[in-house]
VOPAGU-2260 file (C-alpha; in pm, 1 decimal, decimal comma):
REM VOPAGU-2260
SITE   aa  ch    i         X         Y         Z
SITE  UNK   A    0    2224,8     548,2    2039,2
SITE  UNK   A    1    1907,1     287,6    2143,0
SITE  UNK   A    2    1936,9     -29,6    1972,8
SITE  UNK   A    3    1770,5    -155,9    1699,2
SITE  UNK   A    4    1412,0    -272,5    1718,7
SITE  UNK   A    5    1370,1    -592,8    1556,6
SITE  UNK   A    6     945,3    -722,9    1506,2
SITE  UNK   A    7     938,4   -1091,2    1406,1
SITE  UNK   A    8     571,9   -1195,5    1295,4
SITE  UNK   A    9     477,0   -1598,1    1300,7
SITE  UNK   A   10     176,8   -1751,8    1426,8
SITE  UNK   A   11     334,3   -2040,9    1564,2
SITE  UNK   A   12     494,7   -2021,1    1886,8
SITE  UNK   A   13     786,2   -2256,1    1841,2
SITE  UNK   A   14     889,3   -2044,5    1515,7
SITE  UNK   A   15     907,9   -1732,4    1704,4
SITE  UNK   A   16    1119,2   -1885,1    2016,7
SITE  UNK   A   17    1343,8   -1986,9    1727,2
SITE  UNK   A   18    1367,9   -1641,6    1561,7
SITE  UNK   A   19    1482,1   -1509,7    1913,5
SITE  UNK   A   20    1737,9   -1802,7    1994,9
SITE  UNK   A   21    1873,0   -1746,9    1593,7
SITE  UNK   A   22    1876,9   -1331,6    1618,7
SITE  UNK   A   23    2074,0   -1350,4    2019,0
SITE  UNK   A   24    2393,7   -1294,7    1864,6
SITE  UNK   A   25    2229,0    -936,3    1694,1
SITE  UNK   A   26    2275,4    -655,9    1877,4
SITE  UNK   A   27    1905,6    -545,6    1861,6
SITE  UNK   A   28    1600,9    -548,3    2098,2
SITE  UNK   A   29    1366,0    -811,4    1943,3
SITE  UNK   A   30     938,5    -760,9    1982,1
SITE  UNK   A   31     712,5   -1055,4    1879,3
SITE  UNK   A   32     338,7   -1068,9    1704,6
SITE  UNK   A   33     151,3   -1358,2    1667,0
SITE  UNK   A   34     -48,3   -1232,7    1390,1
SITE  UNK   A   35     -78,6    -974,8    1087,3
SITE  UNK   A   36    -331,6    -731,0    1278,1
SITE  UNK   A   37    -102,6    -743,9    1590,2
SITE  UNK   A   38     167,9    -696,4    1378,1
SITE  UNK   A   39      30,4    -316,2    1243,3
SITE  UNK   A   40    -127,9    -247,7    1606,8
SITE  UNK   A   41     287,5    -330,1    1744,6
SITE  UNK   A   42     431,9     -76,2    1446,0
SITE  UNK   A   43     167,7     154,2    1531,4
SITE  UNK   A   44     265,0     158,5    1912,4
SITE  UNK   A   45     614,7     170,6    1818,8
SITE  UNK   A   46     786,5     167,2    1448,7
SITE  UNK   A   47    1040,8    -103,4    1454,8
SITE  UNK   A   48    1363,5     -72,7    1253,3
SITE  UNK   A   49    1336,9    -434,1    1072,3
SITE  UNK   A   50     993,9    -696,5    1024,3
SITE  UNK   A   51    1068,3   -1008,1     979,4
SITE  UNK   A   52     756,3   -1175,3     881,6
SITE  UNK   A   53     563,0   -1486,5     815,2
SITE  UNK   A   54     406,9   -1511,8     485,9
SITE  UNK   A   55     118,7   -1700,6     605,4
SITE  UNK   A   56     -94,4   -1625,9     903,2
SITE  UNK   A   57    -450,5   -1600,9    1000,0
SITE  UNK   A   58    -679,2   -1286,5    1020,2
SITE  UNK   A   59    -408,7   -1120,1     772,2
SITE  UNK   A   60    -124,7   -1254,4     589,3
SITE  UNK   A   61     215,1   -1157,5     543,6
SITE  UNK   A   62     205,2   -1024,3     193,7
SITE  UNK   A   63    -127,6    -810,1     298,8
SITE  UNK   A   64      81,5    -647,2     608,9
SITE  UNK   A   65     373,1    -552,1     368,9
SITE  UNK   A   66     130,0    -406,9     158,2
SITE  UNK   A   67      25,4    -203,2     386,5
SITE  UNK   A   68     331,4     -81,2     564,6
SITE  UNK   A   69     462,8     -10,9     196,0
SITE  UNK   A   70     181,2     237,0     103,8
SITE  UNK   A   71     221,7     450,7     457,8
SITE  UNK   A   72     446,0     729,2     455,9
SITE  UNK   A   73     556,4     651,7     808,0
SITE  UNK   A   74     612,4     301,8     795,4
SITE  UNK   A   75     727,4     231,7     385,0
SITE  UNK   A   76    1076,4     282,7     480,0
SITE  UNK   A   77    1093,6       5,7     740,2
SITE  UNK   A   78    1280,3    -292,1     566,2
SITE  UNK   A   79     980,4    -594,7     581,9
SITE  UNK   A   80    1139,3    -967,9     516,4
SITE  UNK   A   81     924,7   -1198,4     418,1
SITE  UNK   A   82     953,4   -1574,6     527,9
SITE  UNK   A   83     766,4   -1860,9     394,8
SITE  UNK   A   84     792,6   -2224,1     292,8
SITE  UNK   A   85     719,2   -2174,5     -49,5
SITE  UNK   A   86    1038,4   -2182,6    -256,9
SITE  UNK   A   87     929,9   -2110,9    -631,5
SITE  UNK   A   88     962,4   -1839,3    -814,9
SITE  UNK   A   89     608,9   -1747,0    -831,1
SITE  UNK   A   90     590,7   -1653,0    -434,4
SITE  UNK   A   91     944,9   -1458,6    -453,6
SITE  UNK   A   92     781,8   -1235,5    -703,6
SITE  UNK   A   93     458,0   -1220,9    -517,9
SITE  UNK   A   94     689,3   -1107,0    -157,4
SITE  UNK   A   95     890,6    -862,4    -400,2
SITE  UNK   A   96     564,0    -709,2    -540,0
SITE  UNK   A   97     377,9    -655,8    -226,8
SITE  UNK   A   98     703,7    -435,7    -162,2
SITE  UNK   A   99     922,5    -662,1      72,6
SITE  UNK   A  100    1300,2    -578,6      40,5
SITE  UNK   A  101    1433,2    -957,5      98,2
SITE  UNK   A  102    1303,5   -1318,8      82,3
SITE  UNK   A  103    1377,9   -1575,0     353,0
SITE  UNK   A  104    1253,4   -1937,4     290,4
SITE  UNK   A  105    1208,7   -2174,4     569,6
SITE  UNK   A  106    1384,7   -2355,4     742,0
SITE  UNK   A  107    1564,0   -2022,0     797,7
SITE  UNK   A  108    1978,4   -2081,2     829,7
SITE  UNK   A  109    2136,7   -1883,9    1154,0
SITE  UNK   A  110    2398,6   -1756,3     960,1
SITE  UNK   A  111    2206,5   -1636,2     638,5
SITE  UNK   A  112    1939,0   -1480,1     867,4
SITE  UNK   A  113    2202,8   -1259,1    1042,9
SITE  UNK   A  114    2369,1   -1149,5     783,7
SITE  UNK   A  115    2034,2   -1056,1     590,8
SITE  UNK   A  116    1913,7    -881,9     966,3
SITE  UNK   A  117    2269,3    -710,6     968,7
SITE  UNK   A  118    2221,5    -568,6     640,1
SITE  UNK   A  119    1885,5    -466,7     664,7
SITE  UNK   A  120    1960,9    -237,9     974,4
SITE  UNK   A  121    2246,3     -77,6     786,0
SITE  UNK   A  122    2012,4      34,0     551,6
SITE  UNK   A  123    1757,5     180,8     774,3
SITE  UNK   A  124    2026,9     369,2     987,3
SITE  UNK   A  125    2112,0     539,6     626,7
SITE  UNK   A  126    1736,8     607,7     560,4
SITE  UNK   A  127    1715,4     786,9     907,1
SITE  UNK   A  128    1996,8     991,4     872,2
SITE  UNK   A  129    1861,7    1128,5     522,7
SITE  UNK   A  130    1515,0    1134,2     746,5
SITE  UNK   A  131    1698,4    1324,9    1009,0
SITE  UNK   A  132    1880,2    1575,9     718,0
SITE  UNK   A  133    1535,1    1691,1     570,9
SITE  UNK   A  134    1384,0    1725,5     895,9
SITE  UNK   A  135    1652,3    2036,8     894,0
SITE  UNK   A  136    1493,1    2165,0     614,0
SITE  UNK   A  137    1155,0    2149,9     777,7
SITE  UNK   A  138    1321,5    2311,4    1045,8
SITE  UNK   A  139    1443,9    2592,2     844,2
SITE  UNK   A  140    1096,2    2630,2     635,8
SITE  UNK   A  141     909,7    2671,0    1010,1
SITE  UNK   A  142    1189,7    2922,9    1123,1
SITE  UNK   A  143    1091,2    3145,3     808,0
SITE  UNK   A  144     692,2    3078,4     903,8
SITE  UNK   A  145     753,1    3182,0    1282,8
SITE  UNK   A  146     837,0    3508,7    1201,7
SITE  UNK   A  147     486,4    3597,5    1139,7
SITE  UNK   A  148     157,6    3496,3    1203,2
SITE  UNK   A  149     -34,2    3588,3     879,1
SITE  UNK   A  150      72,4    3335,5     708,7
SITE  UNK   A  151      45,5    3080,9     940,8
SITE  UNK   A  152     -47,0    2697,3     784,6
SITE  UNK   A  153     -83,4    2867,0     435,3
SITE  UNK   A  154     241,3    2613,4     306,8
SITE  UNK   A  155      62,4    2381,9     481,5
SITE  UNK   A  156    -264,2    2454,8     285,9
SITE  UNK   A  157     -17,6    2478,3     -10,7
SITE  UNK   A  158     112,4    2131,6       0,1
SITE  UNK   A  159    -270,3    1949,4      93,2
SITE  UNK   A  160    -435,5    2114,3    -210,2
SITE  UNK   A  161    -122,4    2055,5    -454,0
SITE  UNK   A  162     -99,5    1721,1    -333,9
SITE  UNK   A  163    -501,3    1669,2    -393,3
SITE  UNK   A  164    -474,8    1809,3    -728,8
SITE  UNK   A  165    -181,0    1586,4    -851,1
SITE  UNK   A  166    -401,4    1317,9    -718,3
SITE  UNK   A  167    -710,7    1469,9    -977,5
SITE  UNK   A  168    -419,3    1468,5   -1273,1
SITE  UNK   A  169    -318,6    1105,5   -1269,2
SITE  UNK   A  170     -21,8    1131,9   -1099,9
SITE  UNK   A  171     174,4     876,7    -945,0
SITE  UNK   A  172     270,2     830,1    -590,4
SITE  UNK   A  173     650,6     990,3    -643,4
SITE  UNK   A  174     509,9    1314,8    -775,3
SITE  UNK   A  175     207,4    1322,5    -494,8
SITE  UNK   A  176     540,4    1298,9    -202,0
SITE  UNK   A  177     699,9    1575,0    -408,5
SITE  UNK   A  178     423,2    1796,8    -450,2
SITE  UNK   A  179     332,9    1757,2     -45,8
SITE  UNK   A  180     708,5    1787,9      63,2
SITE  UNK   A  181     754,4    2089,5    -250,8
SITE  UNK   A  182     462,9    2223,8    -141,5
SITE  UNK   A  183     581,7    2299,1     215,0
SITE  UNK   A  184     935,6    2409,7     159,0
SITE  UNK   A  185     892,4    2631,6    -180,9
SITE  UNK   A  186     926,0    2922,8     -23,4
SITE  UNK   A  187    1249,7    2793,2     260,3
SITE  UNK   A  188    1452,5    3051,5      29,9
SITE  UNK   A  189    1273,0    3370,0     237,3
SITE  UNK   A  190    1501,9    3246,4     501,6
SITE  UNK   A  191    1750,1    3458,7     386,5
SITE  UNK   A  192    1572,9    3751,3     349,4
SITE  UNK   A  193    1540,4    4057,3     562,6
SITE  UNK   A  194    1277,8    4077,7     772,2
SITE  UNK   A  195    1219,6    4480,9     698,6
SITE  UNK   A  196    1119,0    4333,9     368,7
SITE  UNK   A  197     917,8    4015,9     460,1
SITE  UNK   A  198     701,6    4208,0     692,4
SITE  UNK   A  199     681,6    4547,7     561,3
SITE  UNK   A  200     284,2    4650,9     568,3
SITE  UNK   A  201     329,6    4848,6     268,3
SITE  UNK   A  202     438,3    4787,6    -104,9
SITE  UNK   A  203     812,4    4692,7    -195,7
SITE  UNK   A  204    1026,9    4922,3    -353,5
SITE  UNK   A  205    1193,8    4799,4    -645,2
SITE  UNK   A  206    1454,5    4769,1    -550,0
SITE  UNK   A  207    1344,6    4544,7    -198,1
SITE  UNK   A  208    1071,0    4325,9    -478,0
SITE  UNK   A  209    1425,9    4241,6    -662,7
SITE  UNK   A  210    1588,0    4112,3    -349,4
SITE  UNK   A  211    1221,8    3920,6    -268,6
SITE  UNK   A  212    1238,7    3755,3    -571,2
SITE  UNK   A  213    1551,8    3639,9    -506,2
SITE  UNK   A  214    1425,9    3363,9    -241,9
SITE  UNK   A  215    1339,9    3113,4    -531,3
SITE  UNK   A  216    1708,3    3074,5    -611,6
SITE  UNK   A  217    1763,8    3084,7    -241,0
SITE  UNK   A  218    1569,8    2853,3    -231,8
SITE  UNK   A  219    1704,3    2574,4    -418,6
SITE  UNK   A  220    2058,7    2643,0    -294,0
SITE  UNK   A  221    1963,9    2570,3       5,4
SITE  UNK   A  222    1803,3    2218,4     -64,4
SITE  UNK   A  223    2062,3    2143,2    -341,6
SITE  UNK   A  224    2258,8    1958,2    -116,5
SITE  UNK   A  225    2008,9    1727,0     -12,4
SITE  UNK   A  226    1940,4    1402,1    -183,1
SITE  UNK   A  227    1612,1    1318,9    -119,0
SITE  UNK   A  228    1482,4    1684,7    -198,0
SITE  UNK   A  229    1672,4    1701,3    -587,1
SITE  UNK   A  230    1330,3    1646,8    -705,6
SITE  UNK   A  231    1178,9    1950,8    -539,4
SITE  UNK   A  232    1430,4    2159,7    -652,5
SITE  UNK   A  233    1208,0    2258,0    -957,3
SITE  UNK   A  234     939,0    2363,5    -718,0
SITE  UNK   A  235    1131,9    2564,1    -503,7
SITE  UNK   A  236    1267,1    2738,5    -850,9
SITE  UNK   A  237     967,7    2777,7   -1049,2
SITE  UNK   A  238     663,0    2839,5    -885,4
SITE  UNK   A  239     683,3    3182,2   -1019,6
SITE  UNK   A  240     708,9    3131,8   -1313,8
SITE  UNK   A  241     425,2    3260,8   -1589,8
SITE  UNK   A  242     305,7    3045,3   -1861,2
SITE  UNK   A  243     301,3    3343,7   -2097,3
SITE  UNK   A  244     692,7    3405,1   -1963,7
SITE  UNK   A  245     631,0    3685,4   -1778,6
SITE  UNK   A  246     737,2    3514,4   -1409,2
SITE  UNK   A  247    1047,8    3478,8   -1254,2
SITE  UNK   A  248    1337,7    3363,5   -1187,5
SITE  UNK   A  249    1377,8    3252,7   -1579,8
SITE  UNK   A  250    1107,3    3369,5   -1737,5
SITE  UNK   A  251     980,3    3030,2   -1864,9
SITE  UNK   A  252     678,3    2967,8   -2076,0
SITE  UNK   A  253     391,7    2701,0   -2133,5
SITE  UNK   A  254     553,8    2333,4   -2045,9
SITE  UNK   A  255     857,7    2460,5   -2004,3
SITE  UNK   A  256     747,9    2537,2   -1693,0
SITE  UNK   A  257     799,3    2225,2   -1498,1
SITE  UNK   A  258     460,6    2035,6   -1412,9
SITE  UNK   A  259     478,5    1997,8   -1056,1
SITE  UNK   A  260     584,2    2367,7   -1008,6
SITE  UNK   A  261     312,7    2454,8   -1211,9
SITE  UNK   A  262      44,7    2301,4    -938,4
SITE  UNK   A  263     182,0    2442,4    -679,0
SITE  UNK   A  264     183,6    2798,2    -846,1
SITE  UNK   A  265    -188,5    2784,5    -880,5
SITE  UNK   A  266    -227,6    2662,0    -519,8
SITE  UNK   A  267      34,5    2934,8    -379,1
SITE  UNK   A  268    -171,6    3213,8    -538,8
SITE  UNK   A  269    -506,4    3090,8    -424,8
SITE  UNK   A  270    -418,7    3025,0     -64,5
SITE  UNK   A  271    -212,4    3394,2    -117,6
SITE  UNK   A  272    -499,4    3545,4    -228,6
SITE  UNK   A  273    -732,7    3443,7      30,3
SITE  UNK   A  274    -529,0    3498,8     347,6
SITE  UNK   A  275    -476,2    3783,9     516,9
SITE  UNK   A  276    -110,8    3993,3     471,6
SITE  UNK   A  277      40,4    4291,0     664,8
SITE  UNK   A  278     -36,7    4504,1     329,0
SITE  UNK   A  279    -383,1    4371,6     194,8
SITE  UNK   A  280    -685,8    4194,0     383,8
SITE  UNK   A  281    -738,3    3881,6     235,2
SITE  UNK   A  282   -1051,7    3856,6     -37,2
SITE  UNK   A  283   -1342,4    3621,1     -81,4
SITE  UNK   A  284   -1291,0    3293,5    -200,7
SITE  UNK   A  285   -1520,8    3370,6    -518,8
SITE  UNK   A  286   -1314,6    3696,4    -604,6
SITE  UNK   A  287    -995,5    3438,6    -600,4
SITE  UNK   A  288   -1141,5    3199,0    -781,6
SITE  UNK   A  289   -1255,1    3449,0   -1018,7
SITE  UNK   A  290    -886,4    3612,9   -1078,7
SITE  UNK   A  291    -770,8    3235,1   -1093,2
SITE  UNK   A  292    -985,6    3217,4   -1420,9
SITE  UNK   A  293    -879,2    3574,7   -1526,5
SITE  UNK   A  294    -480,3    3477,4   -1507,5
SITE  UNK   A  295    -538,6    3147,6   -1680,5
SITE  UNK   A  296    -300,9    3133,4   -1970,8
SITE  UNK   A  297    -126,3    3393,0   -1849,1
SITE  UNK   A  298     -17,3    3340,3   -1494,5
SITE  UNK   A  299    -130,2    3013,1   -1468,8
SITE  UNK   A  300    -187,8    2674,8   -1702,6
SITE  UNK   A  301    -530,4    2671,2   -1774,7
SITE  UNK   A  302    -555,7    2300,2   -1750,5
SITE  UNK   A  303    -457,1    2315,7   -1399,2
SITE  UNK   A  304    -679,8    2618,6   -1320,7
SITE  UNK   A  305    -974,7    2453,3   -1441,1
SITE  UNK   A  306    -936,8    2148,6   -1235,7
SITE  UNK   A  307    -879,3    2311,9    -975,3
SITE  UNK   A  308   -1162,6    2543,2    -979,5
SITE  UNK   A  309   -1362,3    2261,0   -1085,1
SITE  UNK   A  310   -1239,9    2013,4    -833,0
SITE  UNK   A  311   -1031,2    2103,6    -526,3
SITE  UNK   A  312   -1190,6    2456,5    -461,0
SITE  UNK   A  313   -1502,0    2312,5    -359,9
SITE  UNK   A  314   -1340,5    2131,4     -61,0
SITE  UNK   A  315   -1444,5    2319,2     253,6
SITE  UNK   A  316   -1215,1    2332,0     424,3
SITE  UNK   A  317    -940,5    2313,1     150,9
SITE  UNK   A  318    -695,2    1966,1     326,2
SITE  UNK   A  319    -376,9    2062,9     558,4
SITE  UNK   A  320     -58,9    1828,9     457,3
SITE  UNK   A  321     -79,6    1767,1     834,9
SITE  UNK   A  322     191,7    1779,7    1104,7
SITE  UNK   A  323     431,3    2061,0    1026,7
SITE  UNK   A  324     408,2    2438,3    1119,4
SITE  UNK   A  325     466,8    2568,0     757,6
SITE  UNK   A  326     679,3    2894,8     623,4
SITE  UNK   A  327     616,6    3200,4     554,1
SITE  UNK   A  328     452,7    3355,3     226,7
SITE  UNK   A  329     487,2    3701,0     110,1
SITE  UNK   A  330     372,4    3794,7    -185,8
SITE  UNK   A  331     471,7    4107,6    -443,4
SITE  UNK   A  332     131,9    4360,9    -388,0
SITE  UNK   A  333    -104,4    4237,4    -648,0
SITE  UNK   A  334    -127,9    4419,1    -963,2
SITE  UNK   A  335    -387,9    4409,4   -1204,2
SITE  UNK   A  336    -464,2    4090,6   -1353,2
SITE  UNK   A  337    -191,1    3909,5   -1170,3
SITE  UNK   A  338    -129,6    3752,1    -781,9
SITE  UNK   A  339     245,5    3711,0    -764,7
């Protein structure tokens, strides 16, 4: 395994020749910044494992650059320590809202520092082996979508427009992760099912349409055992369900229905509707839109429909989550009134 890459940020010289002389006895490779801005251009270039930074600086300030790393996906789970001269209480609880995960005053102790640095990289090694563990899932969810190129980027589509409407809703930051990261494994349950069925040009028997809808429950065993997906596990459930109980696999109605699963069900039929499958062409974006409306109250909450008719449809193109090659969708043939 590489070592441990350790950023200390201080505008003064002499601090940051201390830093190094107090951190030898760490087993870690140490990089340096003498500023907030070269700080973020550093973790862009490469993300450290720990920050140790200076509260104040020129150009940008400590708290500012936690801020920041805090609200990025790819850097919020880097542990940032704040250091500063300031001992009150008022500055702790300034470092601890701008997201920091430890306080350091000055002058720092060698001991104390360690032990804090020691810690810190613990943590981060167990927040890259869950990282690591749901990058299998991803894995799995692109294995279904490389069987088949119709459907190629649609959970990709999926998880941009679900999490764009949650945004539209109000919804926090947690449920905007969950709908992109539910968005692009809600259908990883397919996995397990045949590929005569998954890319049969024609309609399903009923029998084969009983065994399709068995990939929701698939689904969720397979993430069940992972941690930081427990929260998607309603997606990967539910997004077939009906609002008038119709849907599968419980038949839930209304709010029952679980909210999140509920966006993504409108988005999944859209982006179903509009693509192209080995059994149907896909159809015009105003046709979808139209059988959106149509299934509202029925198939789908109307609340959601509307806003995203309203709002998110009108985005040309609709957003990509970005990065991953998504899975597979297949969809039951369409009957009247309904896109399964």
């Amino acid at each position: 395994m590489s070592r441990p890459l350790i950023l200390c940020v201080d505008d003064d010289p002499a601090i940051l020749r201390l830093m190094l002389k107090l951190l030898e006895d760490v087993d870690c490779d140490i990089e340096t910044a003498s500023d907030g801005e070269a700080a973020l251009e550093r973790i862009e270039a490469r993300a450290p494992d720990l920050v140790l930074l200076d509260k104040q600086m020129p150009r940008m300030d400590g708290l500012e650059v936690c801020r920041r790393l805090k609200a990025e996906p790819l850097t919020r789970l880097i542990p940032v320590v704040l250091i500063t001269a300031e001992h009150d209480t008022e500055h702790r609880v300034l470092a601890l809202e701008a997201g920091a995960d430890d306080f350091l005053a000055k002058p720092v102790e060698s001991a104390e520092l360690q032990a804090r640095v020691r810690s810190l990289l613990r943590l981060k090694r167990v927040y890259d082996r869950l990282e690591d563990t749901e990058q299998v899932i991803f894995a799995l969810a692109r294995a279904v979508e490389a069987k088949d190129a119709y459907t190629e980027a649609h959970t990709e589509r999926v998880a941009g427009t679900a999490r764009l409407l949650g945004s539209y809703l109000g919804l926090g930051e947690e449920d905007l992760d969950d709908l992109y990261r539910g968005g692009m494994i809600h259908d990883i349950g397919k996995i397990g099912i045949p590929d005569a069925i998954l890319l049969k040009p024609g309609k399903l028997t009923p029998e084969e349409w009983s065994l399709m809808k068995q990939h929701t429950t698939m689904g969720e065993e397979i993430a069940r055992p992972l941690k930081s997906a427990r929260s998607l596990l309603a997606i990967i459930r539910h997004h077939h369900e009906n609002v008038d109980g119709s849907g599968y696999p419980d038949g839930l109605r209304g709010d029952e229905i679980p909210l999140l699963a509920r966006i993504v069900a409108v988005c999944d039929g859209f982006d179903a509707m509009t693509s192209d499958r080995p059994y149907r062409p896909g159809i015009p974006r105003e046709q979808a839109l139209h059988i959106l409306r149509e299934g509202s109250g029925s198939q789908w909450d109307p609340d959601v429909v509307k806003l995203f008719v309203d709002r998110v449809a009108g985005a040309r193109p609709l957003p990509l989550a970005g990065g991953y090659r998504p899975p597979l969708l297949y969809q039951q043939p369409p009957r009247p009134g309904r896109v399964a």
